[in-house]
N, C-alpha and C positions, 0 to 999 in steps of 0.2 A: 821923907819925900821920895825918895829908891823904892823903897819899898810899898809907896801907894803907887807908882809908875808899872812896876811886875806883876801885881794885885790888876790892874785894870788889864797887861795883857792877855793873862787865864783868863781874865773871865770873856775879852773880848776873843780867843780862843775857843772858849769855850761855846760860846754861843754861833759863834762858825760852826763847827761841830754840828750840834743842834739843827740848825738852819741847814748844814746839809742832809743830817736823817731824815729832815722832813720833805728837804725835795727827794733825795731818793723813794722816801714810802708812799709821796702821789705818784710819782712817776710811776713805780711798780704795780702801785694800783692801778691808774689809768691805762697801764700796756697791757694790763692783765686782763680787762675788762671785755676788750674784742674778740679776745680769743671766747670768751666764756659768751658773751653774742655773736657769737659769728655766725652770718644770714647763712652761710653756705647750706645748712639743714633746710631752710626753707625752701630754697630754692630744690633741692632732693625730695621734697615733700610733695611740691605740683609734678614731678616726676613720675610718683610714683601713682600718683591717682590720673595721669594720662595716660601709664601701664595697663593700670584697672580701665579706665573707659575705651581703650583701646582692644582690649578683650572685650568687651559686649557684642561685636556686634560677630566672634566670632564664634562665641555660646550661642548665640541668637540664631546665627545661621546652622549649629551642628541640632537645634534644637527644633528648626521648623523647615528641616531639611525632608523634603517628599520620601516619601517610601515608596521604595523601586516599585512598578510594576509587576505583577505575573506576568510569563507567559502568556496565558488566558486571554488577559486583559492587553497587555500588549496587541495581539495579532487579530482581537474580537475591536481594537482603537481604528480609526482613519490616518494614525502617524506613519510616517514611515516605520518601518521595520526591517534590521540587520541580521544576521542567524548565520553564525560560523560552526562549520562540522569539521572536528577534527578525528578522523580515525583510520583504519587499515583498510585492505584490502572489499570489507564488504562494503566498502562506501564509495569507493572509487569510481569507479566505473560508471560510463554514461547515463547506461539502463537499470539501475541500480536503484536502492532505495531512495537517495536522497530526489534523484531526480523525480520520482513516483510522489513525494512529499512535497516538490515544488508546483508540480504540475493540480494536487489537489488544495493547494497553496494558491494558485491563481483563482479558484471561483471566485473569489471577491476580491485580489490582488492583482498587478500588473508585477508579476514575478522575473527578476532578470538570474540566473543561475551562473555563477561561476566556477569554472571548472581550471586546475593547476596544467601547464603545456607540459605533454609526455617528456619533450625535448629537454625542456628548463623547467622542472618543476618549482622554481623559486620565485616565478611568473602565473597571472592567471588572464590568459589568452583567448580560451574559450567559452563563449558565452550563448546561451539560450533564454531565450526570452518565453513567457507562460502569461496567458490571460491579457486583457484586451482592455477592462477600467477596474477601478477601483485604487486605492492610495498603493503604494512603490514597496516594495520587498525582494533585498537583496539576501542571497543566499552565499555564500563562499562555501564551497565542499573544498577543504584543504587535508583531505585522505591523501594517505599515501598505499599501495600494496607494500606486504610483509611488515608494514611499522609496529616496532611495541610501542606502548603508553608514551615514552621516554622521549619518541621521535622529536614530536611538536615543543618541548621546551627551550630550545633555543633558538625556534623557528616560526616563533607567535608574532616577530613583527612584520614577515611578509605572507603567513598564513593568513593573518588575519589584517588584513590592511588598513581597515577603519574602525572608529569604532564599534564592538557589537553591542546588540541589546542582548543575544543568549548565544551560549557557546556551549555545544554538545559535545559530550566527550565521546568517543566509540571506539573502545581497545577491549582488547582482550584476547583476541584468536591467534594472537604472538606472542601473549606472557605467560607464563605460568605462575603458582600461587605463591612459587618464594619472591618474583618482583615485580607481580602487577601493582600491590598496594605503594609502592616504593616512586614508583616509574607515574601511577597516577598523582601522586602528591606535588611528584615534581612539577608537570604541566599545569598542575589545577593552580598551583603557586605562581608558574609563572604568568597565566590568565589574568588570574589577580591580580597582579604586580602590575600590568602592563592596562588592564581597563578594572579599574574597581568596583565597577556600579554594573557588568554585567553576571546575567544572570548563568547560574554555569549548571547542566546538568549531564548526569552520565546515566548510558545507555546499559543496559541489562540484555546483553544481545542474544539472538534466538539461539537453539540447540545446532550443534553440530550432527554429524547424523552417529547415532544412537545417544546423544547429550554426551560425548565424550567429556566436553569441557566446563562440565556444570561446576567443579568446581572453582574450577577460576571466576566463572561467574559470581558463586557467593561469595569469594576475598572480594570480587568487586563491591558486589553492596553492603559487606559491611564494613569497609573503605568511607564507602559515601555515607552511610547513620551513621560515624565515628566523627565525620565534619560536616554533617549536615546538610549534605549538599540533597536535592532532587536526583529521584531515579527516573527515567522512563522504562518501565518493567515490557520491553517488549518480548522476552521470552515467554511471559505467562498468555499471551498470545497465541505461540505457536503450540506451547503445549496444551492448550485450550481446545484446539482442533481435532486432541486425541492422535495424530499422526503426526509431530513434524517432523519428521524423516520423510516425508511426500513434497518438501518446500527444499531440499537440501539439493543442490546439486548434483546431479550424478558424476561429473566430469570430478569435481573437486568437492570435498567433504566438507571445506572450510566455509563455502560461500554456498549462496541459494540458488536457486532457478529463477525464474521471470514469476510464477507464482510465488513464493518466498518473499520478493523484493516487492511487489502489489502490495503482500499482506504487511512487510514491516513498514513501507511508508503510509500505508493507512492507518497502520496502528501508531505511529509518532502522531497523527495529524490527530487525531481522537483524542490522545494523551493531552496533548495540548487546546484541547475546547473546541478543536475543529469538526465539524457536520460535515459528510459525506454525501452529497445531492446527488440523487439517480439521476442518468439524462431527462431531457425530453422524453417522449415515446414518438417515434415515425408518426406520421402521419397516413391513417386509414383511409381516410374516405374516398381517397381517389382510386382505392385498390380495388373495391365494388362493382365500381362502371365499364371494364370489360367484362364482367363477369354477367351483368344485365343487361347487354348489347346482346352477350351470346345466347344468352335466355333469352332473348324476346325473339332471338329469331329464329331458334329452335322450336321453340312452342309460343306461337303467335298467340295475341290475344283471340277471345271468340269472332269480332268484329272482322278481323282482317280473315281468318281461319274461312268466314263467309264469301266477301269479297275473293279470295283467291280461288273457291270454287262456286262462283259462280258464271262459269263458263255457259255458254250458249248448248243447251240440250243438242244431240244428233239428229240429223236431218228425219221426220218422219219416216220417208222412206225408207232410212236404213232400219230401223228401227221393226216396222212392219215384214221387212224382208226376214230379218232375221227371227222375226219369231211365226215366220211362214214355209215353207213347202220346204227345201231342200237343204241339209245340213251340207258344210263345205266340205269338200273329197275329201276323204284320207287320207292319199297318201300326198297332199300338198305338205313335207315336212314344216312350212312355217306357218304356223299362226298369224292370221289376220291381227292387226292390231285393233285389239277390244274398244270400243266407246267409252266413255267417260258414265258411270251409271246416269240414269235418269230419275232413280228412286231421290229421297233425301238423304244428305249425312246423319249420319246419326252419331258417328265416332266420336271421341276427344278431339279437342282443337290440336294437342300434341298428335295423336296419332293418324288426325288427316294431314297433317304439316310432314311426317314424315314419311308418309305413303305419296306422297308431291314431292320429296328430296331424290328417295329411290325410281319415281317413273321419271324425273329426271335424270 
């Protein structure tokens, strides 16, 4: 009897045992189960394709993004138009090319011209205004005298105040070949930094006199093929003339005369799609009519040439006297005054009119 009582603890031990392996091994199962579904992927999943749709629309727009404008096209538009000149000493100045370019700038524009205050040049105070309709075109000339290329790089936010649509470069008569290309990278960088979507072009500027500085001009252009910027080649311009040393200042070698500055602002306006219209012509026809006042009454028509001579013949009597008995003394020194013929005219209508001026 002892020993079926021990017999039944083992086994009732034993199957405790048992009965706990088995809840251990669902438990283990069932805790293990979440981790290996666990939603959290999912929800990473609609993340990731709101990433992806949230980029469409901005491939979308790098994809049907306009293509800037020309030049050309720009200024040939009815939009407004902005045009920032940045350069040295040949642009500064009132009378100068830029202003020469604005003023050919108004035939179809209503041109406002700003110019940097000598006083403050970190200011642009003085303004002039060009042409009378047509859509709006602002110019900033932010030249400085003696600047090299390098000037305007840390000075683009008040050279250039708003946005431009094109922004001319104009250096070179202060750099030489070892740091024009240096000094232009910098400003053109910093142009672009500051407005990305404008149009940047640099100036190929005319000869100094005897072309001293031709070659800083060509570091300049091939500066610009190297980043593909637009040249405006106005030196082939002036050497086109065959003489630019006739456009060169006398006073200073660096800058032009008043012809010089005509010719480069016409030649930027050309480059750029612009037509140069001759004036008016005066008006002639009113120039004539003294002219035929004094002709008619120098040489009268036939009609009046009649009427003015036709005065009342001399009394018979005298007429008879004088071709009768006695010729008037001699020594009377003056001369009777002669009668008026009695024969017909026969002469020109000018040359009775003027034998009528002198016995007047």
């Amino acid at each position: 009897m002892h020993r079926f009582r021990g017999t039944d603890i083992w086994l009732g031990l034993l199957a405790v045992v048992v009965n706990v392996g088995l809840v251990v091994g669902v438990v283990l199962l069932t805790t293990g189960r979440p981790t290996i579904a666990d939603p959290s992927p999912v929800i990473k999943t609609p993340s990731k394709t709101t990433t992806t749709t949230t980029q469409r629309p901005t491939t979308s727009t790098t994809t049907t993004a306009p293509t800037p404008r020309t030049p050309e096209a720009l200024l040939a538009s009815d939009a407004k138009v902005t045009i920032a000149v940045l350069g040295d000493q040949t642009s500064d100045g009132e009378s100068e090319w830029v202003t020469a370019f604005s003023k050919l700038l108004a035939q179809d524009r209503k041109v406002t011209l700003n110019r940097l205050n000598p006083a403050d040049p970190t200011t642009y105070t003085i303004k002039t205004s060009f042409g009378t309709a047509g859509p709006p075109a602002v110019v900033f000339n932010g030249s400085r005298a003696d600047a090299t290329a390098d000037y305007a790089t840390k000075r683009v936010p008040f050279l250039v105040p708003t946005t431009p649509d094109i922004v001319i470069l104009n250096y070179g008569r202060n750099n030489s070949t070892g740091n024009v290309k240096k000094h232009l990278q910098n400003v053109a960088s910093a142009v672009r930094t500051a407005y990305p979507s404008a149009s940047i072009l640099v100036t190929l500027q005319p000869p100094t006199r005897d072309d001293q500085d031709k070659k800083v001009r060509t570091a300049v252009a091939a500066w610009a093929a190297s980043k593909k910027l637009r040249t405006l080649d106005v030196a082939k311009a002036f050497i086109g003339t065959g003489d630019p040393n006739a456009y060169v200042s006398a006073a200073d070698p660096e800058v032009l005369n008043a012809r010089g500055d005509a010719l480069w602002g016409e030649t930027v306006f050309r480059l750029l799609g612009g037509t140069i219209r001759l004036p008016d012509p005066a008006p002639t026809t009113t120039l004539p009519a003294p002219s035929t006042t004094s002709s008619s009454t120098l040489f009268p028509s036939p009609s009046s040439s009649s009427s003015s001579s036709s005065a009342p013949p001399p009394p018979a009597s005298t007429t008879s006297s004088s071709s009768s008995s006695t010729p008037p003394p001699a020594t009377d020194p003056t001369p009777p005054d002669l009668p008026s013929p009695s024969f017909p005219v026969t002469s020109p209508p000018g040359r009775a009119q003027t034998t009528a001026v002198e016995a007047g």
